[in-house]
C-alpha positions as CSV (number, residue, x, y, z in Angstrom):
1,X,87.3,173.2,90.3
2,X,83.2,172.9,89.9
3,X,81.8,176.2,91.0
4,X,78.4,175.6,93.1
5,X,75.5,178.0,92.5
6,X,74.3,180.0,95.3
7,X,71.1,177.0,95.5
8,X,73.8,174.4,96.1
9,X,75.7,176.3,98.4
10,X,73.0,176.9,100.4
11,X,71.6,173.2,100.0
12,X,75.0,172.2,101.5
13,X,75.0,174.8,104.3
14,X,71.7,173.4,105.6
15,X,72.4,169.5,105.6
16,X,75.5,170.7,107.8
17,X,73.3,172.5,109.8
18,X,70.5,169.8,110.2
19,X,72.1,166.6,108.3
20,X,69.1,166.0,106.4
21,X,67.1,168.2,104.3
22,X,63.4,166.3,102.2
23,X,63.9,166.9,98.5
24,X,60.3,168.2,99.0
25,X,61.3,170.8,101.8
26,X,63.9,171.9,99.4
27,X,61.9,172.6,96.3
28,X,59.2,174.4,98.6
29,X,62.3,176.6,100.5
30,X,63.6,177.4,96.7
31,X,60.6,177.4,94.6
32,X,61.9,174.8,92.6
33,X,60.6,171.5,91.1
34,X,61.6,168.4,92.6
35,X,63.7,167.3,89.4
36,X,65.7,170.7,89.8
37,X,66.7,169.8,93.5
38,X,67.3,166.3,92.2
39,X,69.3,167.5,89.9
40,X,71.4,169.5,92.6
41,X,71.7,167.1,94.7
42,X,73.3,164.7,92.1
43,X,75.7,166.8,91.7
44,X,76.7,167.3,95.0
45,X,76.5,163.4,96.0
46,X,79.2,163.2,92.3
47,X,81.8,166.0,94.1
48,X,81.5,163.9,97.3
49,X,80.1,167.1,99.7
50,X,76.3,165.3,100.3
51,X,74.3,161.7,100.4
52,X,71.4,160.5,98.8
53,X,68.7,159.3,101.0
54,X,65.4,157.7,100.6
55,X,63.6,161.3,100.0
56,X,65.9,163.5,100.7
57,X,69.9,164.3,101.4
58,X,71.9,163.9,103.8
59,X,75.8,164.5,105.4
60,X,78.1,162.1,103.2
61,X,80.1,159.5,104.9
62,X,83.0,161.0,105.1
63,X,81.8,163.9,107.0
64,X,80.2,161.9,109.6
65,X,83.2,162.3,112.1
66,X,82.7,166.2,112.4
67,X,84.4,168.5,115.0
68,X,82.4,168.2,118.7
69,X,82.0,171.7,118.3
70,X,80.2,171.7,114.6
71,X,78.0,168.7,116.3
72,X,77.0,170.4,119.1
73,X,75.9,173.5,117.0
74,X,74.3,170.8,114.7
75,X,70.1,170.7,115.5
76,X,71.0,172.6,118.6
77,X,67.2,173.8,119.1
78,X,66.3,170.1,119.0
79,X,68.9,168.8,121.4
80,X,68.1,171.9,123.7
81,X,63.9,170.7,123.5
82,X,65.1,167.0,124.5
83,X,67.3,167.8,127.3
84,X,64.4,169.9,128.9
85,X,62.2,167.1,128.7
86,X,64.5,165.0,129.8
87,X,65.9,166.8,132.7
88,X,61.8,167.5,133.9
89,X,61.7,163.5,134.1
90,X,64.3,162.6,136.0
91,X,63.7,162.2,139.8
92,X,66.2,163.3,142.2
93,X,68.1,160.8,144.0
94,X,69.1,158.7,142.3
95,X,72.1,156.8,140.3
96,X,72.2,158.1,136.2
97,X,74.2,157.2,133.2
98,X,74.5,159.5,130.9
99,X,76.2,158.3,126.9
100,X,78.2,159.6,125.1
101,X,77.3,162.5,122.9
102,X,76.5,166.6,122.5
103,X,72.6,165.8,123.5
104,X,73.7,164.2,126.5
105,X,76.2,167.1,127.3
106,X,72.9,169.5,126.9
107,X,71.2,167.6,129.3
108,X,73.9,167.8,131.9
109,X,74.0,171.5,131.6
110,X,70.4,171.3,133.0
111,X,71.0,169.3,136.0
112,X,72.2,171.8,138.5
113,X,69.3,172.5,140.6
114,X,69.0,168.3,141.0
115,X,69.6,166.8,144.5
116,X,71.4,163.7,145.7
117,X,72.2,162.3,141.8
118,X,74.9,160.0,141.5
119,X,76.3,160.5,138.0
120,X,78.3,157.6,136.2
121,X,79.7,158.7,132.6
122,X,81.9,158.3,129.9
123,X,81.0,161.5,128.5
124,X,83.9,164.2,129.3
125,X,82.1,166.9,128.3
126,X,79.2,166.0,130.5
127,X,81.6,165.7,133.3
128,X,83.2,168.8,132.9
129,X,80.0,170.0,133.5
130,X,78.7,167.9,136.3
131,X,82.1,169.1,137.9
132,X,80.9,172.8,138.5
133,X,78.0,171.1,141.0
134,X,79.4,170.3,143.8
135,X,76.4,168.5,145.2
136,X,76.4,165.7,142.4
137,X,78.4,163.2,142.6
138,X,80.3,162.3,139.2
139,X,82.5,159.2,138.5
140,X,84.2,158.5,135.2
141,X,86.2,156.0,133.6
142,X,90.0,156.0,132.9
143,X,91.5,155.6,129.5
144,X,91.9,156.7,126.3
145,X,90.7,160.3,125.1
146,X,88.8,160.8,121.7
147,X,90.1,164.3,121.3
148,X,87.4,164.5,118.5
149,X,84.2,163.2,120.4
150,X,85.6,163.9,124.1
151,X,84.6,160.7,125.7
152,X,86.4,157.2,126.6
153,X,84.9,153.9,124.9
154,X,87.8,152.1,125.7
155,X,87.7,148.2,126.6
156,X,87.4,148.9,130.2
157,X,84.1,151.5,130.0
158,X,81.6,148.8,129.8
159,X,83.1,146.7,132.7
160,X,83.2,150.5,134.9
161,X,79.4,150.8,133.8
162,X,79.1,147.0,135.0
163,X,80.1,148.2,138.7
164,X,77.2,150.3,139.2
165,X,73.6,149.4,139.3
166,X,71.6,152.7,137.5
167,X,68.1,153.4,138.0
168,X,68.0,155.4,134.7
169,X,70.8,154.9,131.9
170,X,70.3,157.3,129.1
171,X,72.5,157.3,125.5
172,X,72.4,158.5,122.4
173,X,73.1,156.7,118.9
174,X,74.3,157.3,115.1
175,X,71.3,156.2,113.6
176,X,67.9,154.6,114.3
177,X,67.3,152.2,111.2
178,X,65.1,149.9,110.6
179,X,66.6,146.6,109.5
180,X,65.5,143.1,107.9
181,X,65.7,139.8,109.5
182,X,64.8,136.2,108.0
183,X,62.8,133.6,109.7
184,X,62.1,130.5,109.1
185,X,58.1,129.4,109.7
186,X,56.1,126.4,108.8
187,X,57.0,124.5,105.7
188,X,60.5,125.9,105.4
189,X,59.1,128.9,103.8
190,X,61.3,132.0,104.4
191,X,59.9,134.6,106.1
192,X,61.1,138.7,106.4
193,X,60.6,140.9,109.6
194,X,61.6,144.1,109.8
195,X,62.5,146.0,113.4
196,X,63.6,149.3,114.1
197,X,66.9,149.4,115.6
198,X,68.8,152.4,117.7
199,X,72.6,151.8,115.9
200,X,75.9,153.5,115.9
201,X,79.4,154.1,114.1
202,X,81.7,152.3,115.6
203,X,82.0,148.7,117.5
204,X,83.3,150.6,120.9
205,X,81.0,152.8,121.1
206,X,77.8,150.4,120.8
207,X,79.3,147.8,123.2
208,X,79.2,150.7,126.4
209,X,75.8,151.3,125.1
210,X,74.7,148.1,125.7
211,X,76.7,148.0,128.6
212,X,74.7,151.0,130.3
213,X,71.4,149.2,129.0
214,X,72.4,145.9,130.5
215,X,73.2,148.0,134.2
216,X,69.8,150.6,134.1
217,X,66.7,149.9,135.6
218,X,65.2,151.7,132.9
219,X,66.9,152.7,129.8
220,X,66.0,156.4,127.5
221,X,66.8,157.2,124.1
222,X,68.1,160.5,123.3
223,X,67.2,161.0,119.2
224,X,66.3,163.6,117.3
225,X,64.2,163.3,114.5
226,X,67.3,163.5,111.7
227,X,68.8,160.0,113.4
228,X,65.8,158.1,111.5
229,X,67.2,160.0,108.1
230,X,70.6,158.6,108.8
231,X,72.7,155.0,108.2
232,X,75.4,153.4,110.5
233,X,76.5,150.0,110.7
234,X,76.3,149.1,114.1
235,X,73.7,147.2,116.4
236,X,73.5,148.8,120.1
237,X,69.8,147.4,120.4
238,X,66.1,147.4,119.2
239,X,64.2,150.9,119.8
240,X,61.3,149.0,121.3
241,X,64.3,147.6,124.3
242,X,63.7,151.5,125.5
243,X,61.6,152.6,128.0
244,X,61.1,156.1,126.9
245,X,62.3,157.6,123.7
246,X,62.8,161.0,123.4
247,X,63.0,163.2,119.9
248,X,62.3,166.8,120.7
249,X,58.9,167.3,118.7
250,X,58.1,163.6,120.0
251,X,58.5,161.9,122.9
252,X,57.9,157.9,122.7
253,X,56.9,156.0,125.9
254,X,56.0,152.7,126.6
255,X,55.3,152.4,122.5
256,X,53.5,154.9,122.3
257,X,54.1,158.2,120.8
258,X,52.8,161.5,122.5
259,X,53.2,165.3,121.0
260,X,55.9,167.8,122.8
C-alpha cells in the first residue's frame, strides 16, 4: 500500500472539496515549486485518486459519480453565491424549470418568500423543498429514481417538460468545454472553430436539458467556476444559446461578463 505524505493527503482532500486545484495555487498554499506539486500530482493521477488538467488537478473519472450529499458540500460557498443571485432575478409569477442538480436544490431553498410561481422539475430534492411552500405550485415527472443524484431523466422527462411553456428554464451541467469543429471555406481549405459548449455525463441527462431549453422563454446557466476545469462527453448546447450565465464570482449576460 503507497503511503501519501501529509502534502498529498491534503492535495487530495482539497480537489474533493473544490474538484480542481491550479498547480500554481498549490505550490503558493505549500511553499513549494511547481515541479514538487507536479511531482505529487503524478503520483496521485498513477494510484488513480486525482486527474491531470491543463494547469492544474482535478477529481479522476471514476469519482465523478459522488454521493448527492459529498456534491452538495462540494463548492458549497459558490453554489450558495449563485442561488442568491439567481433567486434576486427571478420575477414572481411566473412558470420555472429548475435542472437537475445540488445548485439548483440551493436555489429552491431560497424561493419561499416568492409569489404565484409555478414550478416544473425533475429535481427531487428541489421538490422536496418546493413542497414545504404551500403557495408554489410544484409538478414533477414520474419514473425512475436515481437514488444517487435524486432526480428522474427517464425517457418520458423531456416530453413532461414539452407540456409546459416556461418563462425561465434554468439547469445546471457536468462541464462547460470548449470544443473544435471543422469547416469547410473557399477553396476546399479546412477550416477549425472552436465554441464553448455547456456539456454533461450522461446521454439522459443532456436530452431533458435541451428539453427545458427548447420549452423556456429564456434559458440560465447555473456554473461555477470549477465546471470550465472539468471534461464530460456530452453536448446539452453552446454557452452562448443562454441568456444569462451565472458562476458565483461572475455572472455572464447577454455575452457579456459583469463582477458579483
Amino acid at each position: 500500500m503507497h503511503e501519501l505524505s501529509h502534502r498529498q493527503q491534503t492535495i487530495v482532500e482539497l480537489i474533493h472539496q473544490q474538484e480542481y486545484c491550479s498547480i500554481d495555487g498549490l505550490a503558493q498554499r505549500f511553499d513549494v515549486t511547481t515541479q514538487t506539486i507536479r511531482r505529487d500530482i503524478n503520483e496521485l493521477c498513477n494510484l488513480g485518486l486525482a486527474r491531470r488538467h491543463h494547469g492544474g488537478v482535478g477529481l479522476p473519472i471514476t469519482l465523478n459519480n459522488r454521493s448527492y450529499a459529498s456534491r452538495s458540500m462540494t463548492n458549497l460557498p459558490d453554489k450558495q453565491r449563485i442561488a442568491e443571485q439567481v433567486v434576486s432575478a427571478i420575477p414572481n409569477g411566473i412558470t420555472l424549470f429548475l435542472g437537475i442538480g445540488t445548485t439548483i436544490a440551493c436555489i429552491a431553498e431560497r424561493l419561499e418568500n416568492h409569489r404565484e410561481l409555478r414550478v416544473v422539475t425533475n429535481n427531487l430534492e428541489a421538490a422536496h423543498i418546493l413542497s414545504q411552500f404551500s403557495h408554489i405550485e410544484t409538478w414533477i415527472p414520474g419514473g425512475r429514481i436515481r437514488t444517487n443524484d435524486r432526480d428522474v431523466v427517464d425517457n418520458g422527462v423531456a416530453d413532461f417538460f414539452a407540456q409546459f411553456s416556461a418563462d425561465i428554464g434554468i439547469i445546471g451541467c457536468a462541464a462547460v468545454s470548449e470544443l473544435s469543429s471543422p469547416d469547410l471555406s473557399l477553396n476546399s481549405k479546412l477550416n477549425i472553430s472552436s465554441q464553448e459548449y455547456v456539456m454533461e455525463h450522461k446521454l439522459p441527462e443532456a436530452k431533458v436539458s435541451q428539453a427545458i431549453i427548447s420549452n423556456s422563454q429564456q434559458t440560465w446557466l447555473v456554473a461555477n467556476n470549477t465546471k470550465w476545469q472539468r471534461k464530460a462527453n456530452t453536448k446539452v448546447a453552446p454557452l452562448s444559446l443562454f441568456d444569462r450565465v451565472f458562476q458565483g464570482r461572475w455572472h455572464i449576460a447577454s455575452n457579456e461578463a459583469h463582477t458579483v
